[in-house]
Each structure stands twice: as structure tokens, then as C-alpha cells.
C-alpha positions in Angstrom: 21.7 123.5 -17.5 21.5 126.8 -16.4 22.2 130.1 -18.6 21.3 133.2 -16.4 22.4 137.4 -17.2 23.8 138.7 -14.1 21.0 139.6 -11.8 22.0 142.3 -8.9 25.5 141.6 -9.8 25.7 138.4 -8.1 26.2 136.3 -11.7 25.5 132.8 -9.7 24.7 130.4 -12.4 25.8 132.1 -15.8 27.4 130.1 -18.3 26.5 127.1 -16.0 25.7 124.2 -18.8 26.4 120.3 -19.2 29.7 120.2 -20.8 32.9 121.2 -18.6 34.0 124.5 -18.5 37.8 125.8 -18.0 37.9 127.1 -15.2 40.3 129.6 -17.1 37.6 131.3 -19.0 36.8 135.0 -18.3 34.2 135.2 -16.0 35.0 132.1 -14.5 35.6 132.1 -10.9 35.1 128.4 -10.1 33.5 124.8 -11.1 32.5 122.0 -8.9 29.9 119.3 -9.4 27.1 119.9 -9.0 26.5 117.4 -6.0 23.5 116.2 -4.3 21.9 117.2 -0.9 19.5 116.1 1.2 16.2 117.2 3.1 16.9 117.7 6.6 2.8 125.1 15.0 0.8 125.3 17.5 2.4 125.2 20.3 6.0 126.6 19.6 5.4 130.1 19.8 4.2 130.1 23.3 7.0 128.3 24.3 8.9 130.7 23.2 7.2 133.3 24.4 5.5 135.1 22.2 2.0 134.2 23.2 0.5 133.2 26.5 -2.9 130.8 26.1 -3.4 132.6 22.4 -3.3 136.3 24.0 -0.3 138.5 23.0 0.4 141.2 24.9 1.6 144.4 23.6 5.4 143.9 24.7 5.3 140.6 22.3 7.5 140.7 19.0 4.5 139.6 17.4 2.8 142.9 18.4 6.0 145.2 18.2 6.7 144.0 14.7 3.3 143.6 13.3 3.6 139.8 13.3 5.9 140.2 10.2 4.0 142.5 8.2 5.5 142.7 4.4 8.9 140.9 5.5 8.9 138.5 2.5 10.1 134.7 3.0 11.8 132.7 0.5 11.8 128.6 1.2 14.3 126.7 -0.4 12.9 123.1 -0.4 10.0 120.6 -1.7 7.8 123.5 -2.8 4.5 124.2 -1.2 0.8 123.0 -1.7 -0.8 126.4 -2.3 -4.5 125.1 -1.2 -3.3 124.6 2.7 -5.1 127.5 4.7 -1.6 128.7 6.6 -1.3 130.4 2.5 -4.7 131.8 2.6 -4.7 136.1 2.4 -7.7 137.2 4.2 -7.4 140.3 4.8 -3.9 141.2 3.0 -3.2 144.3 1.6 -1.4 144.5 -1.8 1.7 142.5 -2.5 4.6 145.2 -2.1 5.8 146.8 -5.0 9.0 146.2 -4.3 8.2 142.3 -5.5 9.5 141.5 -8.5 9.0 137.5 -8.7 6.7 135.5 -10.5 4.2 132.5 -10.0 5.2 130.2 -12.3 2.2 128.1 -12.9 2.7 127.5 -16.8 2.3 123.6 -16.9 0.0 123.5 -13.6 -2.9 126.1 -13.8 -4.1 124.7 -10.6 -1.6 126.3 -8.9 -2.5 130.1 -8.0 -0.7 132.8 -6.1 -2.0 134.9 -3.6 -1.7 138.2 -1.9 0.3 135.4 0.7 1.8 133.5 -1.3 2.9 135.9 -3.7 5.7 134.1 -5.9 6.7 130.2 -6.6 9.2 129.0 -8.9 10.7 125.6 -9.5 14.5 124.5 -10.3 14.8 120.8 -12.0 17.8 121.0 -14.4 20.2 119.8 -12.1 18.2 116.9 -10.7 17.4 116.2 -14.6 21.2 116.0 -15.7 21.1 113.4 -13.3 17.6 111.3 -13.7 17.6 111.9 -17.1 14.5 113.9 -19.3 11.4 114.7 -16.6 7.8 114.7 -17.7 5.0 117.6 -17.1 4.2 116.2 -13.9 7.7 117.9 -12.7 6.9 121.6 -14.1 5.0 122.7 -11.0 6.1 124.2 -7.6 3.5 122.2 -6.1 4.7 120.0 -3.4 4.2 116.6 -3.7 6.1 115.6 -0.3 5.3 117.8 2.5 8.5 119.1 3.6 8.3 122.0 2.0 5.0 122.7 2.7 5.8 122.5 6.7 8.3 124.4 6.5 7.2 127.5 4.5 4.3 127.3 7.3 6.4 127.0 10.4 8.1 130.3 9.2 5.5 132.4 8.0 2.3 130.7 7.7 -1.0 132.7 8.3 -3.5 131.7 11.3 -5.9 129.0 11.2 -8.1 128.0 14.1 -9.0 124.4 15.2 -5.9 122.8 14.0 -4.6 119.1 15.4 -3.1 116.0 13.3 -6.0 113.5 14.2 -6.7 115.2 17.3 -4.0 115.9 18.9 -2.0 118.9 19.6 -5.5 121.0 19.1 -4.4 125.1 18.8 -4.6 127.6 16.2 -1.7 127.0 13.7 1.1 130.1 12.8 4.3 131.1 11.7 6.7 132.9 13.2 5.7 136.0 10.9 1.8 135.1 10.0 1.6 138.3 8.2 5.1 137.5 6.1 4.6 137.1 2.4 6.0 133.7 1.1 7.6 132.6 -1.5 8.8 129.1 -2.8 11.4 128.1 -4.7 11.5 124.2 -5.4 14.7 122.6 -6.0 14.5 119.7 -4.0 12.9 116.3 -6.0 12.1 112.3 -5.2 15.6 110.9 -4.0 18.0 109.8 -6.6 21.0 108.0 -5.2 20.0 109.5 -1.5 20.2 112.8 -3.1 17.3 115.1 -3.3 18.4 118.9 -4.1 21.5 119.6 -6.3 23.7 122.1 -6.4 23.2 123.5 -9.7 19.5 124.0 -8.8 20.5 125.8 -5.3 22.6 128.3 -6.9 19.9 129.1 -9.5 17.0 129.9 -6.6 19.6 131.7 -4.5 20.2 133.5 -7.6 16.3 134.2 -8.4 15.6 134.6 -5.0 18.0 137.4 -4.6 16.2 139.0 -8.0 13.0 138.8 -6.6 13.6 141.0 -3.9 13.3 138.2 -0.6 14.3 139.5 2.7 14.4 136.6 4.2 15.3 132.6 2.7 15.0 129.8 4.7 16.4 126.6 3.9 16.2 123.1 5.4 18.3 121.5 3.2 21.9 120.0 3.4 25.2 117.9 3.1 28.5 116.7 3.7 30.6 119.6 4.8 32.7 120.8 2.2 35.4 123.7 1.2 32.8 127.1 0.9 34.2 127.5 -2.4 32.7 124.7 -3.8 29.6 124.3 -1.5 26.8 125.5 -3.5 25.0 126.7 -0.2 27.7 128.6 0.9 28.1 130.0 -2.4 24.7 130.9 -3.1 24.1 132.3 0.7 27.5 134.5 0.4 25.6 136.4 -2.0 22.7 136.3 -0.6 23.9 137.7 2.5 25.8 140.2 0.6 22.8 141.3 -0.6 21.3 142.0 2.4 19.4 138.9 2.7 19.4 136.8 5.8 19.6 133.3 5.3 18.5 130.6 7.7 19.7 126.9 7.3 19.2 123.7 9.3 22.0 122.3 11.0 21.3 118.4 9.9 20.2 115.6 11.6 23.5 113.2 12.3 23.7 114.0 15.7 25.2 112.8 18.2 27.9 112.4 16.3 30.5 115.3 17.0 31.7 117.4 13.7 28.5 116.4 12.2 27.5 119.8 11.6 26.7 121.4 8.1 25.9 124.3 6.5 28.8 126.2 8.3 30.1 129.1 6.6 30.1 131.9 8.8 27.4 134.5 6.8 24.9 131.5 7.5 22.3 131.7 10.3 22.7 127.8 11.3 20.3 126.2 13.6 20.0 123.0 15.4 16.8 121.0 17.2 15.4 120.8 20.8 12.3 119.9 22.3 9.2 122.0 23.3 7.2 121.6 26.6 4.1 119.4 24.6 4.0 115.6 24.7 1.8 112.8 23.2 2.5 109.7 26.0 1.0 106.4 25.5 1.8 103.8 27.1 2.8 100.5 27.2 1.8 98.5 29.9 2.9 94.8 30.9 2.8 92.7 34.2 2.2 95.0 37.1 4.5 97.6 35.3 4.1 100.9 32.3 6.5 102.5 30.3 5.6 106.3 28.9 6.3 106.6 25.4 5.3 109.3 23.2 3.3 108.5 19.7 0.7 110.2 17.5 -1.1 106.8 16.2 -4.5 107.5 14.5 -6.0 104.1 15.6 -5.7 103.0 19.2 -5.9 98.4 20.4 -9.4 97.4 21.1 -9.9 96.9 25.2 -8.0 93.9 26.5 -4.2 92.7 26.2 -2.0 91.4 23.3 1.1 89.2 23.0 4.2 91.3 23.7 7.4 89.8 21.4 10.7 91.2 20.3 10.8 91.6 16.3 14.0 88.9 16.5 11.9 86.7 18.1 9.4 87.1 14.6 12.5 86.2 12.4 11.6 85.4 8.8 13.4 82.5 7.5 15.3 84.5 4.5 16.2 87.6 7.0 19.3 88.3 9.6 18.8 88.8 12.9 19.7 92.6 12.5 17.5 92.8 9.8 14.3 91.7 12.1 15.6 93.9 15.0 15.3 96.7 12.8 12.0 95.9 11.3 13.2 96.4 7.8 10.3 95.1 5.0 10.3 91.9 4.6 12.2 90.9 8.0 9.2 89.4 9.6 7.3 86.2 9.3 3.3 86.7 9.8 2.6 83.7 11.8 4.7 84.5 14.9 3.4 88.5 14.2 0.2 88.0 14.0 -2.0 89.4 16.3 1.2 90.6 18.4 2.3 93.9 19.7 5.9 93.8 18.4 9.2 95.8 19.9 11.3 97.1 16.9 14.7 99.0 17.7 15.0 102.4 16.0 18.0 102.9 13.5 18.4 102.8 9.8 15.1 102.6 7.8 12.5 105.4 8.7 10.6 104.9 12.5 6.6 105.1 10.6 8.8 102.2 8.3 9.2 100.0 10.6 5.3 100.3 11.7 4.1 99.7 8.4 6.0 96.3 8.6 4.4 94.9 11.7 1.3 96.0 10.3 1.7 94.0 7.0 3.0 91.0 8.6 -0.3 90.7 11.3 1.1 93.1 14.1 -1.4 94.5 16.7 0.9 97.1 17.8 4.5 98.6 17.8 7.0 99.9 20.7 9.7 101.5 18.7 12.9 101.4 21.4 15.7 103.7 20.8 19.3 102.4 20.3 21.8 103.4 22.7 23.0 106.6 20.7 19.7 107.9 19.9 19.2 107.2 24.4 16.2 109.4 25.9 15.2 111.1 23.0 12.0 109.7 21.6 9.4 111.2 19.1 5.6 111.1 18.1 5.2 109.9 14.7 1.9 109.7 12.9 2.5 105.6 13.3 0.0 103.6 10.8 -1.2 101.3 13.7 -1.5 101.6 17.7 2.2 102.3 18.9 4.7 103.8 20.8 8.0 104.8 21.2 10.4 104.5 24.3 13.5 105.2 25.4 16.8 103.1 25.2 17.1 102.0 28.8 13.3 101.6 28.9 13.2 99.5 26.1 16.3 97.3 27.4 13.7 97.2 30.8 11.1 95.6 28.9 12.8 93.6 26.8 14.5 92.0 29.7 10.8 91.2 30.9 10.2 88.4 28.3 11.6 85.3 28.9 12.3 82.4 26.4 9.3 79.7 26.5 6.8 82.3 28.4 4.2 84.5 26.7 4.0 88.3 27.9 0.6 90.1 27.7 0.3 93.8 27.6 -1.3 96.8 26.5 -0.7 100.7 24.2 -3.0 103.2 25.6 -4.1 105.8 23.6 -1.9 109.0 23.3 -2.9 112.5 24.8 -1.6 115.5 24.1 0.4 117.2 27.2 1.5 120.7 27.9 4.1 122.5 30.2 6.0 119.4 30.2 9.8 119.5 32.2 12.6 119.3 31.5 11.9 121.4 28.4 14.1 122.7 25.9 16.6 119.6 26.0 18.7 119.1 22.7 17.3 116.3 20.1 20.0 113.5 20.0 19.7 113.5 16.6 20.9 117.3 16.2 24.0 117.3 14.3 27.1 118.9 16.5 30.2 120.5 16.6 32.6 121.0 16.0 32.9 122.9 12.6 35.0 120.5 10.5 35.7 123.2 7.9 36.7 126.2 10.2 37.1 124.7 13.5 37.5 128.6 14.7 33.4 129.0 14.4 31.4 127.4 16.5 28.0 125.7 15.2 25.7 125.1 15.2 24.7 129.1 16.3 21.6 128.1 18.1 18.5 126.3 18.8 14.8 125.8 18.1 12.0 123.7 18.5 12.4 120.7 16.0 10.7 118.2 17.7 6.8 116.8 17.1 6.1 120.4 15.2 2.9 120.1 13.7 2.3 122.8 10.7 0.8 122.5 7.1 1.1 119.5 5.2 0.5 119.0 1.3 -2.7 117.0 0.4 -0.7 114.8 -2.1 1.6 112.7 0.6 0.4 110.7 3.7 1.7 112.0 7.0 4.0 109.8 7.4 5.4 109.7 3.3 4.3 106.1 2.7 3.1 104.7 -0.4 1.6 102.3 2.0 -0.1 104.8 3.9 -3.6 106.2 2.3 -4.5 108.9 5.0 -4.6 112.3 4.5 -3.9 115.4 6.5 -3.8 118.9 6.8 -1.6 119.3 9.2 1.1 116.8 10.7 3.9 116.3 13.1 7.8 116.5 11.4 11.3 116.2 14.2 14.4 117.4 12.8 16.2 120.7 12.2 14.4 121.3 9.1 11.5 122.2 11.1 13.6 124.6 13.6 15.2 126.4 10.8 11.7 128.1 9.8 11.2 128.9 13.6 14.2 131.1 13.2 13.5 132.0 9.9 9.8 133.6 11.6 11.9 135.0 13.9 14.2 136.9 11.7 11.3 138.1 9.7 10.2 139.7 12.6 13.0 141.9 13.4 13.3 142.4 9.6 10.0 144.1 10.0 11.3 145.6 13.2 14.8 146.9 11.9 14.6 146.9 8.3 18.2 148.6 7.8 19.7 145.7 10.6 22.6 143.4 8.5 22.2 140.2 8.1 25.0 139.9 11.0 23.3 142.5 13.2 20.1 140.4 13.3 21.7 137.3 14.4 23.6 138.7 16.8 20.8 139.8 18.6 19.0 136.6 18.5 21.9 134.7 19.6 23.1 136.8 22.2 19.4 137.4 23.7 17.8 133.7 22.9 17.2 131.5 26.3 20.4 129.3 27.4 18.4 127.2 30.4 18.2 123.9 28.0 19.4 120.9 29.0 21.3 118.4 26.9 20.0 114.7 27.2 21.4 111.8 25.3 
């Protein structure tokens, strides 16, 4: 797959090729599979303080670290869409000559570089021992899924004025470090046996990465927990870190369950997902009662008031009961939808999903309802129809409210967008916890950032909500999960890398961790 000469010593991927390899030949310090992973604004930088109603005052990280000037940000991920103004270089001075990456554009000479994005590079042998031969269309670094794009923005994407996702959430977009450079590094492809990003591909960007000269790499990506020595991540992040490097990874997004955690060994900056203090409620109303939800729906019901039903209730002949409760494709018959605002119950197949199934089978509107592990968390999606989405013991309120033989009429108001909000940072049930199953003697995650409705940069290949279904397109849209608060701590970290330039890896997150805010509230 991969045949590499040692680059700054670190010798990741060298000799790394299709056939098995004894792990007795000189020069060999290990072999493991190569196994799979997964992928796991404008408001979040006042909430945490570094801006106050767009002014920054001169005691503001921003201003004491020149908002990240020259700090250069590696993303591991989905690569980026280079058009998306939080890349433009207005004003940029000359890439540092201490860059020694590349913009590797060869088979797409649509995509260009900047003096902002100044390097992008793309990893596919590993995902191609496993798909089999790959065509042009996956030589690029151009992001065809949006992840990576949000991400790379989140932690050091430029400013642009007058951003929203159909309206809402209205501010000037930013990174943590707007005057970073970036850099992306694509090793993460379309899912192949729930597996996006493989190991052999990891260990080759970590190993380019740390040849380019990053000083920061950010990476929402991971797995199941596994020994370090044959976790590609902890591998590639060991040296890395060892270079000087500061690596940032998402925690995953398995909470609540304890020991869910990943991305644990100790050199690794882990970080898991809370709210901000900005809602989008709508509401759904019903009787002489309302229930606030939160959603990000482009289209909103016509005046007047719709059939409320429960997606069992809409049973297709050929589905199970659990199947309909979930709203998974196919689960729901069209004449009992039709015309209906449907309650689906969140689990299993993707919230925006199970929206784009009442929608094909008739539906008005949609109140996702939480199940009882995922409780009082609930989350605006960019939902394909009018819709919103409600807590557990709200949603067991309203489903109590229908009543066999009876119709219930009701109502989704339009979302608005809603600042200063309380109680605000709680922790995102879906946050994966501790303990650490691999060195129970660390605790991690090591802290938290906004992961929740983070609007940033979106590629103009992918709907906003990922849907082959779904023909809109945005610039900028709405993610939850601790891939978007890694990058906050990523921006973060560029900043005091700007700051303190000779501060370790170590020394860095120490002082983030020990100096971060510890008033948020846990709510499941």
C-alpha cells in the first residue's frame, strides 16, 4: 500500500504493503490490520468568551495571540471544499517558509491552494485494499461529504459576514484561529462495511503531516478502543506528539454509555461535546397544550392544524412495529401518512432519515422524540420538511395525548434562533464517557467543547443533511457531535501555539484543562 523513506525519523508507514510482513524483519516494530474507523461557528466563540456581540477586546486570546497568526492546522478527515469563503486569504501574508507540503491537485485542477489553505493531500490505499481499484473521481482532496469541510472551518476558518443555514443562526462565521493556515489531509472515504477511514491511511497523513511541518492536527475521527500498540491513531499521534505537534481528537459519539470513550492514549488532547447558550425552538402544539422542541427545518406547515399520529400507528403491512417506531425507509404506509404530522422515536437510522421517510410516504410534518437514553438532549437538524424534535418525557407527554379511535389536531411553528439560553454548557447525551477501558488510570475524556447545532462551512457537493434524497444546497450548516468540538479545541490550541510557540504538546493542554470553565451541568 504504502512505501514511505523515513521522514523526521518517525518511519510510520515504510515497508507497509499488501502482503504480510514478519513481524521479525529488521525495521519492524509492529503489524496490525489495518482496521476501519469512523467519522465522529457563529456563535461558539462568544460563548466561550472570546468575543462579546462581535467586539474583542484587547485582553481576548484572539487579540493576545493574533487570532492564530501562522499556527498551521492539519485536518485529518473528509477533506475540504476549497471554494467555501472560511478558505479565502484576503489579506494573508506569504505562506511561512517553514511549509514544506504540497497541494496535490494532479487529477483535479479545480482544486487550488491558497495563501489559507496552503497544502491538501489525499490518502486512499487503504480504503482501496479494501473496496477494490478506485477511479479518478477519488484522486482529489476535495470533499464530497462535508465533514471535513466543517471541521477544518470550526478550527481555523477565516471570517465571513452574514452567515446562517436558511436563516437562522445569522453571525459572522470563524475559527478558533481565523488567521491559522490549514491544511487537509483526506483519509476518510464513502462507508464500506460502517468503516470510513483506515488505519493504513491514518498512519500515512500522520506521517506527511509531521513532514509538512503542521503545528497543530486535528482529528474527528475514531473507533473501538484498542491496545496503543496497534491503534493506528495512537501510533500515528505518539509521533506526532513527539514531534512537537499537538494533536486534537474527538472523543466519539456512544454516549451515555460508560467506557465508551476512544481515542485514549495519554499524548492525545481528547475532547467530548456539550451545548452552547443558542437554540432553534419550534413548537409543537396540540389541544390547549405546546411542547418546545428545537429544529432547523427550511420549510415551515401552511396556517391551520394537521393530523397528529404515532409512526406505529402508520404501520406498513410488510414492516415491524419497531421498524415504524423508528421511521426506517420503507416502514410506513402513505394512506394513514398522508397529510399527517407524524411522531418518529430517535435511535438507529440517522434523525434527517427518518424525516425524509414521512416525507415520501405523504407526511405534513415530523416530531422526532428522544428514547429514554438519549432523555433531554435534543438537536436542530436541517430536517427536509416542517419538524421538530422533543425530549423523551415530552414525547411520552404527547404521545399519551392520542387515544385509539380519536383524531388529534395540532400544529409546528416555525423555528427561531435564541441566544443566552440556560442552563448552558450541559453535556450532549450522546458524548461518549469514561471510563478509559484501556488505561483505566487516565481519565477521559480531558474536556469539553461546543458540539452541539455548530453551524460552519459546508462543501457544495452534499446536502446539509447527506441525503441522496435531499437536493438543497448550503454554505454553511448545523453538525452535533464531538467531531465538531474537537476543532474548537483544535482553534484553541492554535492560539496558544501562536502565543507560546516553544509550549509542549503537554504544557498546552495542561493549561487548557486546568483553566477551561467547570460550571456545566450534566443532563441525561
Amino acid at each position: 500500500m504504502y512505501t514511505r523513506s523515513k521522514v523526521r525519523e518517525t518511519n510510520l508507514v515504510e515497508n507497509l504493503v499488501l502482503f504480510c510482513i514478519s513481524p521479525e524483519l529488521p525495521g519492524v516494530v509492529s503489524v496490525f490490520p489495518s482496521r476501519g474507523y469512523q467519522l465522529h461557528t457563529t456563535r461558539s466563540w462568544q460563548f466561550l468568551g472570546l468575543e462579546s456581540d462581535g467586539n474583542v477586546n484587547s485582553n481576548s486570546l484572539w487579540s493576545k495571540a493574533g487570532y492564530g497568526k501562522d499556527t498551521i492546522i492539519g485536518n485529518l478527515d473528509t477533506g475540504v471544499w476549497p471554494e467555501s469563503e472560511s478558505f479565502a486569504d484576503d489579506g494573508m501574508a506569504d505562506v511561512p517558509t517553514e511549509w514544506k507540503g504540497i497541494c496535490d491537485n494532479e487529477f483535479d485542477a479545480s482544486f487550488t491552494c491558497n495563501k489559507k489553505l496552503i497544502g491538501a493531500r489525499y490518502f486512499n490505499k487503504g480504503y482501496e485494499a479494501h473496496v477494490g481499484p478506485l477511479n479518478i473521481s477519488y484522486q482529489t482532496p476535495r470533499d464530497s461529504n462535508g465533514h471535513g469541510t466543517h471541521t477544518l472551518s470550526t478550527a481555523g476558518g477565516a471570517f465571513v459576514a452574514n452567515t446562517s443555514l436558511f436563516g437562522y443562526g445569522s453571525g459572522t462565521a470563524k475559527g478558533g484561529s481565523p488567521h491559522a493556515r490549514v491544511v487537509t489531509y483526506k483519509v476518510c472515504w464513502p462507508p464500506v462495511n460502517g468503516s470510513e477511514c483506515f488505519g493504513a491511511d491514518i498512519l500515512a497523513a500522520f506521517d506527511a503531516a509531521i513532514s509538512d511541518g503542521v503545528h497543530v492536527i486535528s482529528m474527528s475521527v475514531g473507533g473501538i478502543p484498542r491496545d496503543y500498540f496497534k491503534d493506528s491513531i495512537a501510533i500515528g499521534s505518539f509521533h506526532a506528539v513527539n514531534s512537537g505537534i499537538k494533536v486534537v481528537c474527538s472523543a466519539g459519539n456512544s454516549g451515555p454509555t460508560a467506557g465508551s470513550v476512544s481515542n485514549l492514549a495519554p499524548w492525545i488532547f481528547t475532547v467530548a461535546a456539550s451545548t452552547m447558550d443558542r437554540e432553534f425552538p419550534a413548537y409543537v402544539s396540540f389541544g390547549n397544550s405546546s411542547i418546545k422542541g428545537q429544529s432547523i427545518s427550511s420549510t415551515s406547515l401552511a396556517v391551520g392544524t394537521y393530523p397528529i399520529i404515532s409512526s406505529t400507528d402508520a404501520q406498513a403491512t410488510n414492516a415491524t412495529a419497531n421498524d415504524a417506531r423508528l421511521c426506517f425507509v420503507g416502514s410506513l404506509d402513505p394512506a394513514k401518512v398522508n397529510g399527517s404530522i407524524v411522531i418518529c422515536t430517535r435511535g438507529t437510522n440517522a434523525r434527517v432519515e427518518k424525516g425524509e421517510v414521512v416525507l415520501e410516504a405523504g407526511g405534513a410534518g415530523m416530531v422526532l422524540i428522544n428514547n429514554a437514553s438519549t432523555g433531554n438532549e435534543i438537536i436542530a437538524d436541517a430536517h427536509v420538511l416542517p419538524a421538530t424534535h422533543i425530549t423523551y418525557s415530552e414525547g411520552q407527554t404527547l404521545l399519551s395525548y392520542l387515544k385509539p379511535n380519536s383524531t388529534v389536531l395540532g400544529y409546528i411553528t416555525k423555528p427561531e434562533t435564541v441566544l443566552n439560553t440556560k442552563p448552558a454548557p450541559f453535556m450532549a447525551a450522546f458524548s461518549s464517557q469514561g471510563p478509559n477501558t484501556v488505561t483505566p488510570g487516565i481519565l477521559k475524556p480531558d474536556i469539553t467543547a461546543p458540539g452541539v447545532s455548530v453551524i460552519a462551512a459546508w462543501t457544495g457537493a452534499a446536502a446539509p443533511t447527506g441525503l441522496a434524497f435531499d437536493k438543497r444546497r448550503v454554505k454553511f450548516n448545523s453538525e452535533s457531535g464531538t467531531s465538531m468540538s474537537c476543532p474548537h479545541t483544535s482553534g484553541v490550541v492554535g492560539l496558544l501555539h501562536t502565543l507560546y510557540a516553544d509550549w509542549t504538546p503537554a504544557a498546552i493542554r495542561s493549561a487548557i484543562m486546568t483553566t477551561g470553565k467547570r460550571n456545566f451541568l450534566v443532563i441525561i
